[in-house]
Structure formats: C-alpha cells, structure tokens
TORKOL-4160 file (C-alpha; in steps of 0.2 Angstrom, whole numbers, padded with zeros to 4 digits, m for minus):
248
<pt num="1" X="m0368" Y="m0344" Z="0134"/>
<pt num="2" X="m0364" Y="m0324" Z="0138"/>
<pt num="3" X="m0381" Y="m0319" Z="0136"/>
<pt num="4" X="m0377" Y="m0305" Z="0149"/>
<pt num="5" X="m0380" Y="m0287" Z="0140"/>
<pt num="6" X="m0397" Y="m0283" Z="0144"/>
<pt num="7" X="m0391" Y="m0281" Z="0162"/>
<pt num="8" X="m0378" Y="m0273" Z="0158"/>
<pt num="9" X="m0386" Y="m0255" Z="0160"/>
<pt num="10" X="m0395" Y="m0258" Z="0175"/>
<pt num="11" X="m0377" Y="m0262" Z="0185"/>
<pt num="12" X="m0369" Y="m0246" Z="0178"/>
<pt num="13" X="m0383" Y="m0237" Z="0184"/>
<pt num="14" X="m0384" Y="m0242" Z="0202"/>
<pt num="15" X="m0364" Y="m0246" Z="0204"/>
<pt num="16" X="m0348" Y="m0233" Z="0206"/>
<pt num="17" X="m0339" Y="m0236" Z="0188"/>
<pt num="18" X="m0329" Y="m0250" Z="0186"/>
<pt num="19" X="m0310" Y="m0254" Z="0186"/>
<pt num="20" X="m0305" Y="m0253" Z="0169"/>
<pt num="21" X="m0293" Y="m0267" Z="0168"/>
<pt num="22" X="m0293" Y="m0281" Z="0178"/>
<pt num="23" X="m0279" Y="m0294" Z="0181"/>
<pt num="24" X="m0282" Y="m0313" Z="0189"/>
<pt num="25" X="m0269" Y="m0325" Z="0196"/>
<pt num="26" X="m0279" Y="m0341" Z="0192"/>
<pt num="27" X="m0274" Y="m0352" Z="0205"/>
<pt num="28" X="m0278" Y="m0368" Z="0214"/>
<pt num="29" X="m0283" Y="m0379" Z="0203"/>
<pt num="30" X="m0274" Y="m0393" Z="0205"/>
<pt num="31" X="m0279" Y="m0394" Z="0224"/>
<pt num="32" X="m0297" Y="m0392" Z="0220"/>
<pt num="33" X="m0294" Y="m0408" Z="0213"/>
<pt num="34" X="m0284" Y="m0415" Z="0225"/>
<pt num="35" X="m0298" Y="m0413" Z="0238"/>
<pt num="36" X="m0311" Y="m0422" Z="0228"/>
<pt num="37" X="m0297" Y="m0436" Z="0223"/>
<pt num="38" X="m0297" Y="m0432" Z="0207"/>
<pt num="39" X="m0283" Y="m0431" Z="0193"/>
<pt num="40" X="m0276" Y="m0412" Z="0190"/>
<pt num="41" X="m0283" Y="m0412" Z="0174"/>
<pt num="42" X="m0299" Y="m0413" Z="0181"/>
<pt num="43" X="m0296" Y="m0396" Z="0192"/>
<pt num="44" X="m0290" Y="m0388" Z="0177"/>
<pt num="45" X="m0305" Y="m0393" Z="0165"/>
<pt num="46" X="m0316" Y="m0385" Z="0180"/>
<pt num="47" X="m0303" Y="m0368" Z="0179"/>
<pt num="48" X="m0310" Y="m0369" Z="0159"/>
<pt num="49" X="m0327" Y="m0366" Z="0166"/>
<pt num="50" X="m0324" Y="m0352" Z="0179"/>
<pt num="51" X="m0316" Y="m0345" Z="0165"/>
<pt num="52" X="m0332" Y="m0343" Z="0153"/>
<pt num="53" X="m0340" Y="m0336" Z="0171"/>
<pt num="54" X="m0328" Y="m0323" Z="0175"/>
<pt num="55" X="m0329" Y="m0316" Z="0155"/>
<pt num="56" X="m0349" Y="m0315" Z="0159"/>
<pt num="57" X="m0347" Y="m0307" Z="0174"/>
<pt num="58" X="m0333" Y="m0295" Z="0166"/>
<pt num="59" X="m0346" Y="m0291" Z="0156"/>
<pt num="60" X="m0360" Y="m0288" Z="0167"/>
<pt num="61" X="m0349" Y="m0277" Z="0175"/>
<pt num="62" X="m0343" Y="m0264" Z="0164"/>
<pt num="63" X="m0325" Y="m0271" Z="0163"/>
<pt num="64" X="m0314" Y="m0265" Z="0149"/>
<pt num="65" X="m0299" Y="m0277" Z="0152"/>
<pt num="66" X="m0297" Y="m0295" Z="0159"/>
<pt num="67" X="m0281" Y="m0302" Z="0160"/>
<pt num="68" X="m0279" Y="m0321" Z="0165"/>
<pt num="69" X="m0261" Y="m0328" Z="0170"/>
<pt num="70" X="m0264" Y="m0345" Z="0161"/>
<pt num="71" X="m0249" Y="m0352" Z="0161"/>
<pt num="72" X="m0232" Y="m0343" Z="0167"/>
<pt num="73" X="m0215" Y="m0348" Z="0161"/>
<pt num="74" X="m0212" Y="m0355" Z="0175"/>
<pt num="75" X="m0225" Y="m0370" Z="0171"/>
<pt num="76" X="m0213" Y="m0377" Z="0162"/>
<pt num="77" X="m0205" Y="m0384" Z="0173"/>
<pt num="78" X="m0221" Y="m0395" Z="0179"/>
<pt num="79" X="m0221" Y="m0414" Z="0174"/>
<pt num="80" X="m0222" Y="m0417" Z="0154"/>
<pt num="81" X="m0238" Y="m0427" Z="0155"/>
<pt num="82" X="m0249" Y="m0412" Z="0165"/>
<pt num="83" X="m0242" Y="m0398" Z="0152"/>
<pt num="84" X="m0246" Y="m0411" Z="0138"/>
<pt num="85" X="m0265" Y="m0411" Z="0146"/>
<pt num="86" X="m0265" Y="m0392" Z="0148"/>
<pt num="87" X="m0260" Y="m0390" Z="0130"/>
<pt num="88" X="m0271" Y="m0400" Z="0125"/>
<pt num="89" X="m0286" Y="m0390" Z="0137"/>
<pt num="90" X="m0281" Y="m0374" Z="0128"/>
<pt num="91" X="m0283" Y="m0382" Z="0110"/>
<pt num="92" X="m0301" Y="m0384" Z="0114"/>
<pt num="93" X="m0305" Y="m0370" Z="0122"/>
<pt num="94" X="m0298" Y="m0359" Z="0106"/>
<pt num="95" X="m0307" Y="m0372" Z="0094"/>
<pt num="96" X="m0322" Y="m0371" Z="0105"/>
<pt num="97" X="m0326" Y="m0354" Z="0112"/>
<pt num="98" X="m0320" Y="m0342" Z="0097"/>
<pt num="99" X="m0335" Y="m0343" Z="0090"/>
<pt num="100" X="m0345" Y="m0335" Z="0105"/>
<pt num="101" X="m0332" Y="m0325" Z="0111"/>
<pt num="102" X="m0333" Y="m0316" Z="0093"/>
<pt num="103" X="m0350" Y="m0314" Z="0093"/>
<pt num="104" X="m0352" Y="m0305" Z="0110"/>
<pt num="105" X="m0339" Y="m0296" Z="0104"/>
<pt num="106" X="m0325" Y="m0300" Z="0115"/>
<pt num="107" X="m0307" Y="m0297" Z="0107"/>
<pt num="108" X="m0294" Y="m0309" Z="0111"/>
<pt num="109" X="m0275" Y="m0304" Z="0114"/>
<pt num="110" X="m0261" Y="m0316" Z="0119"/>
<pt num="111" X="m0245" Y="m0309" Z="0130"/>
<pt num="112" X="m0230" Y="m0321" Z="0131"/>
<pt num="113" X="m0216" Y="m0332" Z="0124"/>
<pt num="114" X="m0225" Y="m0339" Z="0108"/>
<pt num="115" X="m0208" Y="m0350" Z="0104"/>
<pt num="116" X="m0211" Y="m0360" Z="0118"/>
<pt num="117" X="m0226" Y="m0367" Z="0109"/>
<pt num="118" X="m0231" Y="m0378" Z="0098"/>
<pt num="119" X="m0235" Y="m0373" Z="0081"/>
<pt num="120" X="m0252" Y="m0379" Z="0081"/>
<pt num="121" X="m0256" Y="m0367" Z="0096"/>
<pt num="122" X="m0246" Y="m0351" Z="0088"/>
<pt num="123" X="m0259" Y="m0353" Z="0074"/>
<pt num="124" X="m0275" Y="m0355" Z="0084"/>
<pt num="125" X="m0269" Y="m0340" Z="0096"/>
<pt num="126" X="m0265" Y="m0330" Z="0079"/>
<pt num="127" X="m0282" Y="m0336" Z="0071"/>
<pt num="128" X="m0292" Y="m0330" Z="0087"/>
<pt num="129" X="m0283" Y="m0314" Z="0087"/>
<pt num="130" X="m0286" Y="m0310" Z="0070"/>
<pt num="131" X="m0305" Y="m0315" Z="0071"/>
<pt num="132" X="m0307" Y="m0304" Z="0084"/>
<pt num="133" X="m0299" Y="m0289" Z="0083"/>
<pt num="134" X="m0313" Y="m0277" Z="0078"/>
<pt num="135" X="m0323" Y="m0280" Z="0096"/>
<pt num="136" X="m0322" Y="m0270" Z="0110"/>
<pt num="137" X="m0335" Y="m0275" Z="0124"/>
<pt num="138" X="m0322" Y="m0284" Z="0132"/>
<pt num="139" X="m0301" Y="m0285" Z="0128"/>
<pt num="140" X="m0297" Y="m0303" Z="0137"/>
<pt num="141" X="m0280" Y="m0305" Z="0138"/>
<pt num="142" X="m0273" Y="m0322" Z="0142"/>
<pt num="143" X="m0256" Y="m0322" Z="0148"/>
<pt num="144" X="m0248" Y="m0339" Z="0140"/>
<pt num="145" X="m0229" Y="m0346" Z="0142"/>
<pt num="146" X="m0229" Y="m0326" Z="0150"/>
<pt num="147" X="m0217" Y="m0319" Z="0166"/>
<pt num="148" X="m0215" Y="m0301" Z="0169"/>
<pt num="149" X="m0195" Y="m0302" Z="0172"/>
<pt num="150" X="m0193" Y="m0311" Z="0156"/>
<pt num="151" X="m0204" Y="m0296" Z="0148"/>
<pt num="152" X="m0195" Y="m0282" Z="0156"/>
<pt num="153" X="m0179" Y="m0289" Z="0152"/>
<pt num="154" X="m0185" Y="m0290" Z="0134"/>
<pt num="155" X="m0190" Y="m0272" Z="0134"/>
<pt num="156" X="m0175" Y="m0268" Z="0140"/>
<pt num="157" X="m0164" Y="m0275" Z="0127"/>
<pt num="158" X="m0177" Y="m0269" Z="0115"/>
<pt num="159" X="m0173" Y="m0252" Z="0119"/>
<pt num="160" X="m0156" Y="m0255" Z="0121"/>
<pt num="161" X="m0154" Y="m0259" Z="0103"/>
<pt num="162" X="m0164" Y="m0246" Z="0096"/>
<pt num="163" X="m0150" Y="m0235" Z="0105"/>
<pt num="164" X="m0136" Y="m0243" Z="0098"/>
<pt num="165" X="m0145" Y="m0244" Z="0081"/>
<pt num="166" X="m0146" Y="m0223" Z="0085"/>
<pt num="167" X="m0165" Y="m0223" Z="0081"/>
<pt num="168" X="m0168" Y="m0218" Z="0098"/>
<pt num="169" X="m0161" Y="m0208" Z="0111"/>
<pt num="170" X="m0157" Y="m0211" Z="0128"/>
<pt num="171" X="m0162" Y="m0193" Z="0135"/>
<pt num="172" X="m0179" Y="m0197" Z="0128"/>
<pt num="173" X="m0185" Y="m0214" Z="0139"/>
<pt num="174" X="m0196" Y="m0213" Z="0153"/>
<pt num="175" X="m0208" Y="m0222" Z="0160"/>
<pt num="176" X="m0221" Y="m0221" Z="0147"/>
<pt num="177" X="m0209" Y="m0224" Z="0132"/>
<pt num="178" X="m0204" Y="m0238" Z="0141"/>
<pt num="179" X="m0221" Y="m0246" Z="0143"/>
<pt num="180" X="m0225" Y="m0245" Z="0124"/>
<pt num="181" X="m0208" Y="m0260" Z="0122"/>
<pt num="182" X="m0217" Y="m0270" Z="0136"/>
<pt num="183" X="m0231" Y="m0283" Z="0129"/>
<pt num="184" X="m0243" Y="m0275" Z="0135"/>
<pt num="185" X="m0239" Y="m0258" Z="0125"/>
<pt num="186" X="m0254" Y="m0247" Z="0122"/>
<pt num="187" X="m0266" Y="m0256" Z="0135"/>
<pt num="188" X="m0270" Y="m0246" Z="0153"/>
<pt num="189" X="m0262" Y="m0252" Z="0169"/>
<pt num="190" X="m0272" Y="m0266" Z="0179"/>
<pt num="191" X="m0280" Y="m0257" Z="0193"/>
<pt num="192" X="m0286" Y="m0272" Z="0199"/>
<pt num="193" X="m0276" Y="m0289" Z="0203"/>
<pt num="194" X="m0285" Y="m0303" Z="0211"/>
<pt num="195" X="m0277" Y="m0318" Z="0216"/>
<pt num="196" X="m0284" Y="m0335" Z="0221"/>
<pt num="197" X="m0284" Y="m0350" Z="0232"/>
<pt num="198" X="m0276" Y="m0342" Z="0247"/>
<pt num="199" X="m0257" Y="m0338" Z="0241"/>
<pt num="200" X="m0254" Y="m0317" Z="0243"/>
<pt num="201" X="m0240" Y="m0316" Z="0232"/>
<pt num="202" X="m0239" Y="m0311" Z="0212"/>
<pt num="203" X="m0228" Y="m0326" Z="0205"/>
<pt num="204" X="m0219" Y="m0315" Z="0191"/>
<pt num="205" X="m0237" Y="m0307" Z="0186"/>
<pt num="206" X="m0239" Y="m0288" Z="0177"/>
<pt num="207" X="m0226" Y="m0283" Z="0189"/>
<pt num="208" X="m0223" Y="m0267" Z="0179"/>
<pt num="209" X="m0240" Y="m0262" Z="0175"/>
<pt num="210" X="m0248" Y="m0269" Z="0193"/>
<pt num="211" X="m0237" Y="m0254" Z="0201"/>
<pt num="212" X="m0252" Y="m0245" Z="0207"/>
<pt num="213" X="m0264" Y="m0261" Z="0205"/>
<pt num="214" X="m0276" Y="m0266" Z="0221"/>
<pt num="215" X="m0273" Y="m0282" Z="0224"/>
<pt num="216" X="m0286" Y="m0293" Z="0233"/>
<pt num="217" X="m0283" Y="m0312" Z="0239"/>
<pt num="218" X="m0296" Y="m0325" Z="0240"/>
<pt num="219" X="m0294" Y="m0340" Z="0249"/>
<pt num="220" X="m0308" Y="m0346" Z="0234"/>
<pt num="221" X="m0298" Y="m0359" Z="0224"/>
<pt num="222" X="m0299" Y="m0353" Z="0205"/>
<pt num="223" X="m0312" Y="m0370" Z="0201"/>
<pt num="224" X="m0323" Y="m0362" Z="0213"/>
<pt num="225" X="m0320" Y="m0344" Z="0209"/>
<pt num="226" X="m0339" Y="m0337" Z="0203"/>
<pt num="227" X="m0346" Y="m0321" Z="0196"/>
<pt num="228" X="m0352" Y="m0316" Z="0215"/>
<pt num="229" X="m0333" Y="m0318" Z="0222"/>
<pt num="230" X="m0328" Y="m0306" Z="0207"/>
<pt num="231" X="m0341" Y="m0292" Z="0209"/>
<pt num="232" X="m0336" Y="m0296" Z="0228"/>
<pt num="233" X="m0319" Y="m0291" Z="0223"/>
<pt num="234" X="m0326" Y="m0277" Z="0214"/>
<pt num="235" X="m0335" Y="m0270" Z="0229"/>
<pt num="236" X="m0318" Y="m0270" Z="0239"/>
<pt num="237" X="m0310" Y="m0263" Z="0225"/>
<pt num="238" X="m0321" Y="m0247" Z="0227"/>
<pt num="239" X="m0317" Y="m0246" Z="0248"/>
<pt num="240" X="m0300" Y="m0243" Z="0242"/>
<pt num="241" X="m0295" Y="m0224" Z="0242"/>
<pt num="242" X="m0280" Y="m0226" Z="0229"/>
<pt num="243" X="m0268" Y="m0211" Z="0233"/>
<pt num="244" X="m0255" Y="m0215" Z="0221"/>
<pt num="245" X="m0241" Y="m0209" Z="0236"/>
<pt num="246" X="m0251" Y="m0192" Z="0239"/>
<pt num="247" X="m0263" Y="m0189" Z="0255"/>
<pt num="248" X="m0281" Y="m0194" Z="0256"/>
C-alpha cells in the first residue's frame, strides 16, 4: 500500500528540501457526503482513505512530521450516533493499518485527552505507539479528543505546580521550557498548516507551535484531498519567504 520509497530520492533531487513538519486541518467530510446524498459516515470512511494517500505522498516527499487533527474536543459535542461511528472508523483503522504503517516504518504518536476515550481505544492507541516507536521515515501524529487551549492551559498548570512543588524556578521558563510541558514536547514547530474544504480559520489547532506555520487553504474538501493537492501545497509552501518578523 506505501510502496513509495524508490521515488523517494529522485524528488529530493530535483525539489528545494521539504518542510519538516506538516500539520493538516482535515475537513469537509461530512459535506462531501452531503453532496453525493450520502450518510456522514460515508464521507468520513472516504477521509480514512485520503488518509493512507496523504502518509504516501508525506513519504514521497521527504516529510519528517504529519500531524492530522482527527478529532478536536470540540467533536464532542456532535450527535451521539456520528461519534459512535467515528469511534468505531478509528478502531479499524488502528486494527487494520498498524501492520503496514510498521513496516514502512512510520511511527505513530497520539496528542490529546486520552480520558475522554473509551478503553478499548487508549489500548489500540498505546499498542500502536509502542509497536512503532523505533521508526523514523515518517512521525504521524494524529491529534485525537485534542484542542490547543485545553493543551496550553494544561502546561500551564503543569508548570505552575512544578513551582509551587519548588522543583522549578520561575526565572528560568521561556519559551522553549515552556514548549517541552505542551504535548507535543521535543517535536519541531509545524512549518506548514494546511487546511481543507474552504474554511480559513484554525478551530483550536497547534496554536502554540503554528506561530510561525504557513498556512495554505484549499477549497478541496478533505475526501477529495490527493497527493497532487499536497505536493501542490508543498510548492506554495516554498514561494513563501518566511522572515520570522525580520526584512527580506
């Protein structure tokens, strides 16, 4: 399924290098059903799919990090029966795609509220990570029951503790220390944030890390979304001069 690598050299020669870590709003899926009169569901088993051709073309590309926004905490707050069915679409994807994932030697880490879920779930999740921890073509991160405000906010207490319990000092937190108590702790910065299905917003998203991200919106709704519209992004991604607040 992600027989991709003998291409692999051939892009890095012939293409600037990369973005390290990319980060994708998955989005539209529901109406890509819509349109078609199907059931949500429906566009959500299609996302499943566009996800197995995003990690190929990751690959191809020379990607180091892909973070997917799976399921916000906000999400919860949809209808019992469609979270029922995308609990269920997640079970199979972890029973189902492991396997391959490990042996193109793609690591799988999870960000988010892990309480919120059922049991069953935290031990797939903990089962894949484990599996896959020693692989390093690609780190997909899949951000599950996740928000960023919910995350800093958790830092922040974190730290806040760790001064009361005196095992840290406050003279000595800046911005660096405070990334290593956020969930993503010891991962680089997305440079890269790409967004689908024609909404230019980042709904609670990496909003610590995305400081400095390029973001790119597609009208593309996530269903659609194909390895062509991410090396797209890609390309667009390298017409950007990223300054970081200096002068070009």
């Amino acid at each position: 399924m992600y027989d991709v690598m003998k291409s692999v050299s051939s892009l890095r020669d012939t293409t600037p290098p990369p973005p390290v870590h990319v980060g994708i709003i998955m989005d539209g899926n529901g109406r890509w059903a819509q349109a078609r009169g199907l059931p949500r569901i429906e566009g959500h088993r299609r996302g499943m799919e566009t996800v197995r051709e995003v990690v190929k073309g990751s690959i191809e590309l020379g990607v180091e990090y892909l973070t997917l926004y799976g399921f916000s905490i906000e999400n919860w707050k949809r209808p019992a029966a469609e979270i029922s069915s995308l609990m269920g679409l997640l079970r199979l994807y972890l029973r189902q795609e492991i396997k391959e994932l490990d042996e193109r030697r793609v690591r799988m880490r999870f960000i988010g509220h892990r309480s919120l879920l059922a049991d069953d779930i935290v031990a797939l999740i903990e089962e894949a990570e484990e599996q896959t921890k020693e692989n390093t073509t690609l780190n997909l991160v899949v951000a599950l029951s996740y928000g960023a405000r919910q995350e800093i906010t958790a830092a922040a207490q974190n730290i806040a503790q760790r001064i009361l319990d005196k095992e840290m000092d406050v003279d000595a937190i800046d911005e660096n220390v405070f990334s290593e108590f956020l969930e993503t702790g010891g991962m680089p910065d997305p440079d890269l944030v790409i967004r689908t299905s024609g909404e230019q917003r980042i709904s609670n998203f990496l909003l610590w890390q995305s400081a400095y991200a390029e973001l790119v919106f597609t009208d593309t709704l996530w269903p659609d979304f194909s390895r062509e519209d991410l090396r797209q992004a890609v390309l667009e991604f390298h017409r950007r001069e990223r300054r970081y607040g200096a002068t070009g």
